[in-house]
PyMOL Python script that loads the backbone (N, CA, C, O; Angstrom):
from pymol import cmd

cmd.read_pdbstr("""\
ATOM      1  N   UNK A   1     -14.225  -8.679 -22.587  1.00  0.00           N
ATOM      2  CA  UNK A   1     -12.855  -8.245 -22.664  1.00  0.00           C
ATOM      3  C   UNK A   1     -12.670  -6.880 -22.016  1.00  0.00           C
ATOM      4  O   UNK A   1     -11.682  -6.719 -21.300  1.00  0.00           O
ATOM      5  N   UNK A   2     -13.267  -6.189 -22.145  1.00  0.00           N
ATOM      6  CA  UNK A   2     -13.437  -4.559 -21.398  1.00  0.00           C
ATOM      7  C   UNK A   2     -13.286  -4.867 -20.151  1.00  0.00           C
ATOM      8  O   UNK A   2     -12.220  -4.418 -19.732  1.00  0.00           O
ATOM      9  N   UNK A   3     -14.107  -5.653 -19.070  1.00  0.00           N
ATOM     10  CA  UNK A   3     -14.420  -5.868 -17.938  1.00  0.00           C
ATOM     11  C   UNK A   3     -13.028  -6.991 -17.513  1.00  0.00           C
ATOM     12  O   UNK A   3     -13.101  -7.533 -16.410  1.00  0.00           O
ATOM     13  N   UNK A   4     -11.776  -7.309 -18.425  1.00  0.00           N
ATOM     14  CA  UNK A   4     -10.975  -7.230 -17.887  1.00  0.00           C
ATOM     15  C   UNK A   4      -9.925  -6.584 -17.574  1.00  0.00           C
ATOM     16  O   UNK A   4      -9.017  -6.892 -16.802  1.00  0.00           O
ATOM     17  N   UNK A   5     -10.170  -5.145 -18.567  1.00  0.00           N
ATOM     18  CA  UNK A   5      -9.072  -3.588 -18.987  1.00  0.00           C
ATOM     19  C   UNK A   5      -9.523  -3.014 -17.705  1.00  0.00           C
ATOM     20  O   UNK A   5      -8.630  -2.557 -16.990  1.00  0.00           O
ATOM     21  N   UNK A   6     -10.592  -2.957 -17.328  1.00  0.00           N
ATOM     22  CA  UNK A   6     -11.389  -2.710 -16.564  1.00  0.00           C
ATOM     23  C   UNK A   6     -11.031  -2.594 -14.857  1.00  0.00           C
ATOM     24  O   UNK A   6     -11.043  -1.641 -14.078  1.00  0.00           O
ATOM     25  N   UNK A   7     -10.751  -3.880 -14.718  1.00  0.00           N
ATOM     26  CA  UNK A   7     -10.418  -4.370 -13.768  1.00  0.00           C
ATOM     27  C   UNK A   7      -8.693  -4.177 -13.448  1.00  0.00           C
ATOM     28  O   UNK A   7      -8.113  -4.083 -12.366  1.00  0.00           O
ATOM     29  N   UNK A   8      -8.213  -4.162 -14.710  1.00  0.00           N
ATOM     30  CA  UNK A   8      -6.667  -4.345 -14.777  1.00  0.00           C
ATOM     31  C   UNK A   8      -6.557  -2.659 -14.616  1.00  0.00           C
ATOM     32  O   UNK A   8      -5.374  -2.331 -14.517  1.00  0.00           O
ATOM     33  N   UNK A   9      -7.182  -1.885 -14.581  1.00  0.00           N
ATOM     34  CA  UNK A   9      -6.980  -0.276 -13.851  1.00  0.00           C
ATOM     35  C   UNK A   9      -7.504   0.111 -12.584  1.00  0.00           C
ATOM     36  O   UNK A   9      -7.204   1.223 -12.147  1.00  0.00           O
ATOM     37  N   UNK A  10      -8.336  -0.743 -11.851  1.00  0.00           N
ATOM     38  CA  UNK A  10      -8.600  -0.847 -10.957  1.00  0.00           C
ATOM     39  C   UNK A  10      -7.005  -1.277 -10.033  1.00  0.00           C
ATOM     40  O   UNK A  10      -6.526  -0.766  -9.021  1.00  0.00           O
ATOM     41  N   UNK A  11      -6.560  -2.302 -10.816  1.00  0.00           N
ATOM     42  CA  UNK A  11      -5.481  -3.500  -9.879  1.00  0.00           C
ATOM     43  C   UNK A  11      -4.308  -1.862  -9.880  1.00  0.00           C
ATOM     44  O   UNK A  11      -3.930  -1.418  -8.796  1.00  0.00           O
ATOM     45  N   UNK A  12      -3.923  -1.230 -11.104  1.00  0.00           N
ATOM     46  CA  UNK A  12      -2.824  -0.119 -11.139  1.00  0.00           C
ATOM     47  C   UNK A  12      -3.402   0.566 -10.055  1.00  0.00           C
ATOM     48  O   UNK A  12      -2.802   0.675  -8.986  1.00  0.00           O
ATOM     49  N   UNK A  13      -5.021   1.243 -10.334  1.00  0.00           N
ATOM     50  CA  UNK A  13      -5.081   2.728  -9.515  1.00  0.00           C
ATOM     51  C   UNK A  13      -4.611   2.455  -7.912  1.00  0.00           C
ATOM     52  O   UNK A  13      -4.025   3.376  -7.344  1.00  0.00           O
ATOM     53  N   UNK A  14      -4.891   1.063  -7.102  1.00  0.00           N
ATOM     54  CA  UNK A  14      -4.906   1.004  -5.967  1.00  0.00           C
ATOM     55  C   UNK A  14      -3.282   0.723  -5.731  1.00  0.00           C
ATOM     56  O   UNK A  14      -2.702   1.236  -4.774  1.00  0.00           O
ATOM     57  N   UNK A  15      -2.644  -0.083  -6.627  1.00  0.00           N
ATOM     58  CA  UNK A  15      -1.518   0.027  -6.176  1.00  0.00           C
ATOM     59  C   UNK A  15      -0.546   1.938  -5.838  1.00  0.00           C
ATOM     60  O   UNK A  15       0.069   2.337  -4.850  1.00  0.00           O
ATOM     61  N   UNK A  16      -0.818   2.537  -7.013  1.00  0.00           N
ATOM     62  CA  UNK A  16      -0.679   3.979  -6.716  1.00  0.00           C
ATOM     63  C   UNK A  16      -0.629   4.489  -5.498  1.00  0.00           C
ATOM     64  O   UNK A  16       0.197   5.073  -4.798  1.00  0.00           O
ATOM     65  N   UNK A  17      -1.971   4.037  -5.404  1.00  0.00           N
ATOM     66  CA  UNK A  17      -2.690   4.943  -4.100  1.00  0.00           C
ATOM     67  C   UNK A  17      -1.930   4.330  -2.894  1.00  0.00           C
ATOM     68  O   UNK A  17      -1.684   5.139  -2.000  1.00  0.00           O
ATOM     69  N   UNK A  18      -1.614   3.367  -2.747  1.00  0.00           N
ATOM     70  CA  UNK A  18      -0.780   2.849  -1.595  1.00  0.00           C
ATOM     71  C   UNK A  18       0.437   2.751  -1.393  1.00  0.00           C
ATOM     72  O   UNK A  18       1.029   2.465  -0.352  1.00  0.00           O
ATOM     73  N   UNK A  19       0.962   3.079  -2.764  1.00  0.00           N
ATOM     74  CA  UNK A  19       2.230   3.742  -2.899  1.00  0.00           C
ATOM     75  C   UNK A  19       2.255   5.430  -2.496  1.00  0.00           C
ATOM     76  O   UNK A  19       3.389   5.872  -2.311  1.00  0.00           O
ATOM     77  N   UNK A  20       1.344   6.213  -2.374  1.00  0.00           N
ATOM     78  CA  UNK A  20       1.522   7.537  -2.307  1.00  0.00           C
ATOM     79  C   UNK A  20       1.224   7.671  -0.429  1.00  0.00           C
ATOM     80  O   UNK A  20       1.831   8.500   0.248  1.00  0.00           O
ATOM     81  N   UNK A  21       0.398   6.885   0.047  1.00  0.00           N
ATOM     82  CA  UNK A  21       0.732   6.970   1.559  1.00  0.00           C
ATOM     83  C   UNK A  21       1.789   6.042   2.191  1.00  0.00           C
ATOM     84  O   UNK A  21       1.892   6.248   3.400  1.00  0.00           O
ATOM     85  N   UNK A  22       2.518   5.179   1.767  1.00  0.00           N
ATOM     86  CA  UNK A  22       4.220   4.776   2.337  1.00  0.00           C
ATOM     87  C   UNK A  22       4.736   5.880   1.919  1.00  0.00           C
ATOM     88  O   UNK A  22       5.502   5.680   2.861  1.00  0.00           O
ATOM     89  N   UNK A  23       4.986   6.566   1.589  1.00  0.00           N
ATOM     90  CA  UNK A  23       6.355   7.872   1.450  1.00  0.00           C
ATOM     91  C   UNK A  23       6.782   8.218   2.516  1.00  0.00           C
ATOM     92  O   UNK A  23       6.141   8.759   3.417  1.00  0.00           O
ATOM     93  N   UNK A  24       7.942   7.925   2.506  1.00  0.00           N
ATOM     94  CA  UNK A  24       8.930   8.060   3.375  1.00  0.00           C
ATOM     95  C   UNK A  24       8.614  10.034   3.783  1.00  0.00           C
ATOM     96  O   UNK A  24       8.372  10.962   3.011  1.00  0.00           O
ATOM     97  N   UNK A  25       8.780  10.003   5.445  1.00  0.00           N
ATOM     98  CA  UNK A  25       8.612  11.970   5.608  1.00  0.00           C
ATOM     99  C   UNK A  25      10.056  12.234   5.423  1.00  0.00           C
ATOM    100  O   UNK A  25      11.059  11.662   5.851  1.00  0.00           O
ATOM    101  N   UNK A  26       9.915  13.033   4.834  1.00  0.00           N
ATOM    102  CA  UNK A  26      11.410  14.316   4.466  1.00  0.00           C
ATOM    103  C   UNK A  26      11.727  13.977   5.745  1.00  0.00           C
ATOM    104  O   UNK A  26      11.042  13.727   6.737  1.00  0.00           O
ATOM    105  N   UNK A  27      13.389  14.032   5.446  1.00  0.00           N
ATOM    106  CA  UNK A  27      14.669  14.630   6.116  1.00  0.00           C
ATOM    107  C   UNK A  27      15.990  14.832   5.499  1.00  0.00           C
ATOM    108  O   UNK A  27      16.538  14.532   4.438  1.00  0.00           O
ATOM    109  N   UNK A  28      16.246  15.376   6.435  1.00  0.00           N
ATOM    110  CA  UNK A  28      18.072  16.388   5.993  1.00  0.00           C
ATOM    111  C   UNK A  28      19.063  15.359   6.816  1.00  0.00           C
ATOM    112  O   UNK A  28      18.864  14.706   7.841  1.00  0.00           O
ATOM    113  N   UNK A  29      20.249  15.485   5.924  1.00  0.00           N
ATOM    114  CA  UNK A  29      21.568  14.991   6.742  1.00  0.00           C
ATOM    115  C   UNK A  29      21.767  15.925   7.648  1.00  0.00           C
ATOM    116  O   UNK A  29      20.859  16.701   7.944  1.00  0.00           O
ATOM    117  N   UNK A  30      23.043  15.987   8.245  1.00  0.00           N
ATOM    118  CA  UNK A  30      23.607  16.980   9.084  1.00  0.00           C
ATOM    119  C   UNK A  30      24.088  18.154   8.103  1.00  0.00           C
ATOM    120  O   UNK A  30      23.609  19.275   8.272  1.00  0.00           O
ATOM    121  N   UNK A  31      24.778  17.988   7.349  1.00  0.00           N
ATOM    122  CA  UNK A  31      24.929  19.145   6.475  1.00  0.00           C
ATOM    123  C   UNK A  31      24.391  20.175   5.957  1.00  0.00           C
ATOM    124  O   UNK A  31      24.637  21.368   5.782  1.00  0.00           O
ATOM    125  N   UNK A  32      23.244  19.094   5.664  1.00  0.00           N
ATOM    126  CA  UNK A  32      22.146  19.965   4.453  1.00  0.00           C
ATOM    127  C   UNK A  32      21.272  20.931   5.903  1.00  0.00           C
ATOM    128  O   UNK A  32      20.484  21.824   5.593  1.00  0.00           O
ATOM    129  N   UNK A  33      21.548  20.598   7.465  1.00  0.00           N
ATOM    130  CA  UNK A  33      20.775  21.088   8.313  1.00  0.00           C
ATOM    131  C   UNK A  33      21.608  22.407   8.980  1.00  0.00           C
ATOM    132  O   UNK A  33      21.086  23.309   9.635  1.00  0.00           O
ATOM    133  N   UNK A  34      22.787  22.299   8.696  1.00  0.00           N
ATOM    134  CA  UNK A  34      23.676  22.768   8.777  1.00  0.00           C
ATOM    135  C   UNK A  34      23.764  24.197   7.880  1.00  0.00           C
ATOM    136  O   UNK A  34      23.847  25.342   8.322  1.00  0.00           O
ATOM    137  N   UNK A  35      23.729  23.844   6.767  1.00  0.00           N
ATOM    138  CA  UNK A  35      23.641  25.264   5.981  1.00  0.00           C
ATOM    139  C   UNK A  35      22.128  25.416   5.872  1.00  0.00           C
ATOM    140  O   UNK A  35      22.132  26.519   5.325  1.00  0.00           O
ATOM    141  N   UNK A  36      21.310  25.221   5.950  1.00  0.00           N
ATOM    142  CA  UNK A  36      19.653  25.666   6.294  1.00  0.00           C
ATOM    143  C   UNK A  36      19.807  26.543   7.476  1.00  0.00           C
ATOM    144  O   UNK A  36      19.639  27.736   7.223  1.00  0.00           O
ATOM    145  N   UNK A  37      19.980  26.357   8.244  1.00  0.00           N
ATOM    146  CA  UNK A  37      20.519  27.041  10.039  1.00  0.00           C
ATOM    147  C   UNK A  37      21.685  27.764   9.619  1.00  0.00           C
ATOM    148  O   UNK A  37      22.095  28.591  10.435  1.00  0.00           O
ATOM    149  N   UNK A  38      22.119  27.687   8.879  1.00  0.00           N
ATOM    150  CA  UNK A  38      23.756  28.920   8.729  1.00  0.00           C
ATOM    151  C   UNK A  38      24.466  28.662   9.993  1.00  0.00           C
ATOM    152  O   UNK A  38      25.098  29.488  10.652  1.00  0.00           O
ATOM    153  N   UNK A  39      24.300  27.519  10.227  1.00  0.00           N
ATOM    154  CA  UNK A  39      25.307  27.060  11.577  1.00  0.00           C
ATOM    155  C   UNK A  39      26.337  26.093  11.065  1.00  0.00           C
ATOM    156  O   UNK A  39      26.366  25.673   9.909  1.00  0.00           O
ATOM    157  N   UNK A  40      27.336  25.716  12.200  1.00  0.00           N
ATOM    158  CA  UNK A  40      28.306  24.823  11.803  1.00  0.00           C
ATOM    159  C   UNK A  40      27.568  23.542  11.743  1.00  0.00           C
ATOM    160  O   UNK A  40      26.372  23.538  12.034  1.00  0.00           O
ATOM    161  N   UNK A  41      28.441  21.970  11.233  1.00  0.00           N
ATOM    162  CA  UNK A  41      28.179  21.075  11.517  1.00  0.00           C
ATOM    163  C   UNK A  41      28.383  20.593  13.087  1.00  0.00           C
ATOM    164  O   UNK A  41      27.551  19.771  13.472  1.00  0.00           O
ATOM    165  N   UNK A  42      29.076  20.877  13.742  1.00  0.00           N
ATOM    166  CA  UNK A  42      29.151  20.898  15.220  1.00  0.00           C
ATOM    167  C   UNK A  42      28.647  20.924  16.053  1.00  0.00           C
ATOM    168  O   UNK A  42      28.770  20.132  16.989  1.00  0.00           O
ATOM    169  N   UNK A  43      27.527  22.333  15.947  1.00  0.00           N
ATOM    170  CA  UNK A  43      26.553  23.077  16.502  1.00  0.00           C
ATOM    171  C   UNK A  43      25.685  22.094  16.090  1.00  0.00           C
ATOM    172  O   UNK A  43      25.151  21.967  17.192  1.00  0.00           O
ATOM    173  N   UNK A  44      24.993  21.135  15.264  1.00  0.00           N
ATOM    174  CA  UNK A  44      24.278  20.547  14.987  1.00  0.00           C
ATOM    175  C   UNK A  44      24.564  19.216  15.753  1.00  0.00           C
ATOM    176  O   UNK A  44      23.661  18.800  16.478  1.00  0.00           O
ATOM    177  N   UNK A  45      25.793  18.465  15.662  1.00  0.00           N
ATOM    178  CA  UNK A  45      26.085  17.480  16.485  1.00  0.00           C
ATOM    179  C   UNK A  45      25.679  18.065  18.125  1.00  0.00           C
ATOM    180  O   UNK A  45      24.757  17.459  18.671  1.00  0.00           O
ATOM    181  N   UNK A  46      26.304  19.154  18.870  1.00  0.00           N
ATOM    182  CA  UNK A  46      25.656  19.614  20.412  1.00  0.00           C
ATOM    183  C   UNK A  46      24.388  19.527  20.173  1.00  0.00           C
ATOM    184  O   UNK A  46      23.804  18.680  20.849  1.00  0.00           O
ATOM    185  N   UNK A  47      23.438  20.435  19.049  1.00  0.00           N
ATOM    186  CA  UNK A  47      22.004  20.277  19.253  1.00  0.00           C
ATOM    187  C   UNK A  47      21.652  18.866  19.751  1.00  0.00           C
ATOM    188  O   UNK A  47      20.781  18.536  20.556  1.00  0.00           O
ATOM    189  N   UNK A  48      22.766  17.920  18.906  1.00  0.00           N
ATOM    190  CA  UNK A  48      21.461  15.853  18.595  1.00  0.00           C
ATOM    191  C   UNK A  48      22.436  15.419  20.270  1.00  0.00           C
ATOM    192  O   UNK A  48      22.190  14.289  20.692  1.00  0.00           O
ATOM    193  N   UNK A  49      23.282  16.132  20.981  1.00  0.00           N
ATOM    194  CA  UNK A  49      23.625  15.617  22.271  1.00  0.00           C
ATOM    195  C   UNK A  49      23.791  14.200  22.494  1.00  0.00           C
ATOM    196  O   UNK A  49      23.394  13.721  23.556  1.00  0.00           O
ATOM    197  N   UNK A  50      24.462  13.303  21.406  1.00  0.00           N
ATOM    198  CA  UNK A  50      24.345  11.885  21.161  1.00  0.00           C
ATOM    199  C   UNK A  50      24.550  11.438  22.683  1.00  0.00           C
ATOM    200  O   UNK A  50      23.537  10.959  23.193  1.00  0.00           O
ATOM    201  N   UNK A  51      25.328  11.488  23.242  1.00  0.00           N
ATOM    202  CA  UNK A  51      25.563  11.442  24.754  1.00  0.00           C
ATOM    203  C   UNK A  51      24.439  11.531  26.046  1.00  0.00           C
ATOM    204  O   UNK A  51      24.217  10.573  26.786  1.00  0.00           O
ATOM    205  N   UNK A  52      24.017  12.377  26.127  1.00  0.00           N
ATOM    206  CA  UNK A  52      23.072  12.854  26.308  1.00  0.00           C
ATOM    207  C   UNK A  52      22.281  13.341  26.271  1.00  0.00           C
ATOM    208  O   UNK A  52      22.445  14.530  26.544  1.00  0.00           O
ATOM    209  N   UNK A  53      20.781  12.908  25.921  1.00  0.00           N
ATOM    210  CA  UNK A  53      19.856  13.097  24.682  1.00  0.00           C
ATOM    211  C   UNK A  53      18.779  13.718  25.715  1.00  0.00           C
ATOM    212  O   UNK A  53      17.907  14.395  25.170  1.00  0.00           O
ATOM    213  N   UNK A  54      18.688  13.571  27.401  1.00  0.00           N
ATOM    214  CA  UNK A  54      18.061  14.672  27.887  1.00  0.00           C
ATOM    215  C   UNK A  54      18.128  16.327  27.720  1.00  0.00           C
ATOM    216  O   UNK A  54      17.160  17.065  27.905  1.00  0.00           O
ATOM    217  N   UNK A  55      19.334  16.722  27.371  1.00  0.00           N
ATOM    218  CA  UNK A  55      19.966  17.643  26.912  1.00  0.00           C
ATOM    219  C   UNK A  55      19.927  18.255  25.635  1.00  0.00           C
ATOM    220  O   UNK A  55      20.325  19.391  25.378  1.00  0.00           O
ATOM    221  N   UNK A  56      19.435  17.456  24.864  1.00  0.00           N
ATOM    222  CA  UNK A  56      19.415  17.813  23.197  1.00  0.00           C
ATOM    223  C   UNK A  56      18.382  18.792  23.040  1.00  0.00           C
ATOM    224  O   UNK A  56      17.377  18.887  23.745  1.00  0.00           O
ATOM    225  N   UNK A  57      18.799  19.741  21.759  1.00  0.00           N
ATOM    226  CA  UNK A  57      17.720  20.640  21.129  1.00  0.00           C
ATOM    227  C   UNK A  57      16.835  19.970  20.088  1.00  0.00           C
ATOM    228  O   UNK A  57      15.796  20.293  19.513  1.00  0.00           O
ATOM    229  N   UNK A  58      17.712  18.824  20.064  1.00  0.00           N
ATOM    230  CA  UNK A  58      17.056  18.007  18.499  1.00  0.00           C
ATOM    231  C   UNK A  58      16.612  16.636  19.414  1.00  0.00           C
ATOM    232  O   UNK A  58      17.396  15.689  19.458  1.00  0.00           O
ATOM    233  N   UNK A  59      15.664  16.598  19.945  1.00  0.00           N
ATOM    234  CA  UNK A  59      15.388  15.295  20.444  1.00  0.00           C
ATOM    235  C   UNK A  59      15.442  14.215  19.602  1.00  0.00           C
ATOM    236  O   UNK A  59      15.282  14.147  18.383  1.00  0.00           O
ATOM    237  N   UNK A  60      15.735  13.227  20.578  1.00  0.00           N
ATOM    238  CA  UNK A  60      16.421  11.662  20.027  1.00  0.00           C
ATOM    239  C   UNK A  60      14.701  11.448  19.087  1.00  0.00           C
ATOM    240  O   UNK A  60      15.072  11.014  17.997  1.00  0.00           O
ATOM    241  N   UNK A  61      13.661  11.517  19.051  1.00  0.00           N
ATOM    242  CA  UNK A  61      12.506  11.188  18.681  1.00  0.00           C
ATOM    243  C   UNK A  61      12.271  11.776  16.898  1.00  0.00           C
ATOM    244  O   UNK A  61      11.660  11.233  15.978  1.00  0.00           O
ATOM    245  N   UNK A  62      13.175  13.312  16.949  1.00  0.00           N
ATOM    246  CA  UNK A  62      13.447  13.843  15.457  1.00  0.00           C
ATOM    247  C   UNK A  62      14.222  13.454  14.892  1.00  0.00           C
ATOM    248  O   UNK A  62      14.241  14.006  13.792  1.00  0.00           O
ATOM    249  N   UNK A  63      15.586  12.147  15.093  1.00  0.00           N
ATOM    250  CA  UNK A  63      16.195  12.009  14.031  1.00  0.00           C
ATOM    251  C   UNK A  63      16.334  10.518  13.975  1.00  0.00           C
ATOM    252  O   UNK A  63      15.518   9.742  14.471  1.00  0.00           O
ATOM    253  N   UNK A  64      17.117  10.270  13.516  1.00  0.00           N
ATOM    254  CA  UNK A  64      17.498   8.583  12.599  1.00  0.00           C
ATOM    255  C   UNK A  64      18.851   8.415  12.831  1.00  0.00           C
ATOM    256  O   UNK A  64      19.644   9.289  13.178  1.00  0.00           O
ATOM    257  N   UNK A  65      19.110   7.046  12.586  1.00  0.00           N
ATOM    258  CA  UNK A  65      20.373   6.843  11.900  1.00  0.00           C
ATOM    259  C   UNK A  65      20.098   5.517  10.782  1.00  0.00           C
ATOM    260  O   UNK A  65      19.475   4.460  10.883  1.00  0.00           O
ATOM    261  N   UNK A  66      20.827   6.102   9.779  1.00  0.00           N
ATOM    262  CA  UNK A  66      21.079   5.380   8.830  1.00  0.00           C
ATOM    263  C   UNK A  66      21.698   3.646   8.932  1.00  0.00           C
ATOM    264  O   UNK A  66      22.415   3.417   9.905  1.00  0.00           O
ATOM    265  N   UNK A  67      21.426   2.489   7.966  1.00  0.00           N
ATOM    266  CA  UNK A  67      22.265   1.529   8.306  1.00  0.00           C
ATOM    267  C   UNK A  67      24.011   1.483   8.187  1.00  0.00           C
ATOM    268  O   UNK A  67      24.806   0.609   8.535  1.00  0.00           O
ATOM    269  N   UNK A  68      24.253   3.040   7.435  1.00  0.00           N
ATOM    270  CA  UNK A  68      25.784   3.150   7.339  1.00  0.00           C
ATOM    271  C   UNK A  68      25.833   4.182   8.713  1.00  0.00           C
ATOM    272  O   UNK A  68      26.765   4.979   8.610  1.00  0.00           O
ATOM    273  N   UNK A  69      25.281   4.293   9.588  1.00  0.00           N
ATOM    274  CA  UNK A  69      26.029   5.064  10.938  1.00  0.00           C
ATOM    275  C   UNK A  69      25.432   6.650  10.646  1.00  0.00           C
ATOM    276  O   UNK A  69      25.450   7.509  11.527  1.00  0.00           O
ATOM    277  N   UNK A  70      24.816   6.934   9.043  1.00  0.00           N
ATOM    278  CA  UNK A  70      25.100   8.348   9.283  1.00  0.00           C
ATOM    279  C   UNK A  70      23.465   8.911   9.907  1.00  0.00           C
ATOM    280  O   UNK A  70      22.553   8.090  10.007  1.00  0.00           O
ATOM    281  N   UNK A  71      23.277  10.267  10.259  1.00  0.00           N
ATOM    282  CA  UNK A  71      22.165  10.702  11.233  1.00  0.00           C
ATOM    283  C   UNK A  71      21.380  11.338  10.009  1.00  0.00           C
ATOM    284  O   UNK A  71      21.859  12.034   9.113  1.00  0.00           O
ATOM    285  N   UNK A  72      20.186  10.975  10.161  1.00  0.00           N
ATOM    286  CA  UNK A  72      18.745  11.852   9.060  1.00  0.00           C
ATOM    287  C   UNK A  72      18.194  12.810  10.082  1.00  0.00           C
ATOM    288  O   UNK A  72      18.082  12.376  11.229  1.00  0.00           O
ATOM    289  N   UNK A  73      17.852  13.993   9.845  1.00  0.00           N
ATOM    290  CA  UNK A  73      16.890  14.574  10.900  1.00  0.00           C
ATOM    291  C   UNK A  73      15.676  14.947  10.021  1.00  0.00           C
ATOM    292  O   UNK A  73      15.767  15.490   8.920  1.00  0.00           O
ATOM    293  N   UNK A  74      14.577  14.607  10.610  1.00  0.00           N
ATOM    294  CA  UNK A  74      13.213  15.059  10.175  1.00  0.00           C
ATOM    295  C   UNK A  74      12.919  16.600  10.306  1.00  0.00           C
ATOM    296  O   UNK A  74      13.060  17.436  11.198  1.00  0.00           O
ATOM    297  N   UNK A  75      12.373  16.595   8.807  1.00  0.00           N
ATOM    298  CA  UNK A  75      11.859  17.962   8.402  1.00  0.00           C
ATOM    299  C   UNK A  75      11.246  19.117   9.102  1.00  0.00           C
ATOM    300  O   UNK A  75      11.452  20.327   9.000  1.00  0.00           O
ATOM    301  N   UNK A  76      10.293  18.296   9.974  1.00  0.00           N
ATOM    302  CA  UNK A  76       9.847  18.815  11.028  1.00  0.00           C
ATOM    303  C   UNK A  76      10.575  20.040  11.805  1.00  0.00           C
ATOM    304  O   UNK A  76      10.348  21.247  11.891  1.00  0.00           O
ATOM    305  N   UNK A  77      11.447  19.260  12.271  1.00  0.00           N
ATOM    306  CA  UNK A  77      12.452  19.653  13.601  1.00  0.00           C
ATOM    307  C   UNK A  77      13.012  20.965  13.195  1.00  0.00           C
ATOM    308  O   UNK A  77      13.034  21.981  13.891  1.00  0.00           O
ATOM    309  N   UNK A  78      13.550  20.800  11.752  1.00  0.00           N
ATOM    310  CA  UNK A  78      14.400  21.496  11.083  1.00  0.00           C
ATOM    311  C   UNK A  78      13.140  23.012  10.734  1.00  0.00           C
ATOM    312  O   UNK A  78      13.659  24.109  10.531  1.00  0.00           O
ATOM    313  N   UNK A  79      11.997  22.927  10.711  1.00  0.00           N
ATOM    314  CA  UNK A  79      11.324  24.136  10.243  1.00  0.00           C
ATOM    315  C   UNK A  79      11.252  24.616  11.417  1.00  0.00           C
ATOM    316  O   UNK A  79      11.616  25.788  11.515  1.00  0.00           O
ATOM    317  N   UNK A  80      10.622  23.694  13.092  1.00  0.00           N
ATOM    318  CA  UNK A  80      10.555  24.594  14.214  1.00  0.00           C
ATOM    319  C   UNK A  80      11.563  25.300  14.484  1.00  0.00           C
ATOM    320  O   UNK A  80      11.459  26.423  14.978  1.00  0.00           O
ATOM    321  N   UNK A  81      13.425  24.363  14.006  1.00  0.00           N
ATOM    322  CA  UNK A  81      14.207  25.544  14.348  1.00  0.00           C
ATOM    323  C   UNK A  81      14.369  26.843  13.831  1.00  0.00           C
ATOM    324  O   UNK A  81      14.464  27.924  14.414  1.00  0.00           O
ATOM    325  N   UNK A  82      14.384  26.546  12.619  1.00  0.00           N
ATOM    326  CA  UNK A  82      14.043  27.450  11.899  1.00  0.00           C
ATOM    327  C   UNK A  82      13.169  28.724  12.002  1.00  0.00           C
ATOM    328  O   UNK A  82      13.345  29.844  11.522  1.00  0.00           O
ATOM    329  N   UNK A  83      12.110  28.190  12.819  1.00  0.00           N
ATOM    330  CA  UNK A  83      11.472  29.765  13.540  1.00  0.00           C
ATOM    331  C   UNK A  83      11.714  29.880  14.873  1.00  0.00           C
ATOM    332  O   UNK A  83      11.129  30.770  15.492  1.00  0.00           O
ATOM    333  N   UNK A  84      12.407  29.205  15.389  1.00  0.00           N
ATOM    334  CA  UNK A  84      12.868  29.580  16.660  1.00  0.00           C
ATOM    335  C   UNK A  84      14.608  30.603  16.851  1.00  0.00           C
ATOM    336  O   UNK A  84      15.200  31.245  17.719  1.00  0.00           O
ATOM    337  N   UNK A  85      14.809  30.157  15.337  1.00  0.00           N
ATOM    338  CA  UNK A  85      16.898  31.479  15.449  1.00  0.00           C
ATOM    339  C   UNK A  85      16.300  32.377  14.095  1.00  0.00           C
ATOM    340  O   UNK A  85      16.969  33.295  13.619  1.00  0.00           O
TER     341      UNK A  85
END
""", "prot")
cmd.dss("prot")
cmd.show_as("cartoon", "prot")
cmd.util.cbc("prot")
cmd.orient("prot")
């Protein structure tokens, strides 16, 4: 009976563990990137250059869009700017 408690914490620990490397990487809406940067929301739309994404400060590769239309930007992006103003 042990050697099936046993086993049945084995079956939890691994599920855990493979739950803790899918985690989704941090990101910010436009807003929340927006007051991080003490910039407008605007200035953040010119950075993502939806139009033209050769042009962007926020390359097309740092952000998302959501299945409702709206834009995620990765954490990343948001700390290099962050030491770059």
């Amino acid at each position: 009976m042990s050697l099936w408690i046993e086993s049945d914490k084995n079956w939890f620990g691994s599920r855990r563990e493979k739950q803790k490397r899918s985690m989704p990487e941090k990101s910010y809406s436009i807003p929340e990137v927006a007051e991080l940067l003490s910039v407008s929301r605007g200035v953040i739309y010119k950075w993502l250059s939806l139009d033209e994404p050769e042009e962007a400060v926020i390359p097309p590769s740092a952000w998302y869009r959501l299945p409702n239309g709206r834009v995620r930007i990765y954490a990343w992006i948001v700390i290099n700017l962050q030491a770059r103003h």
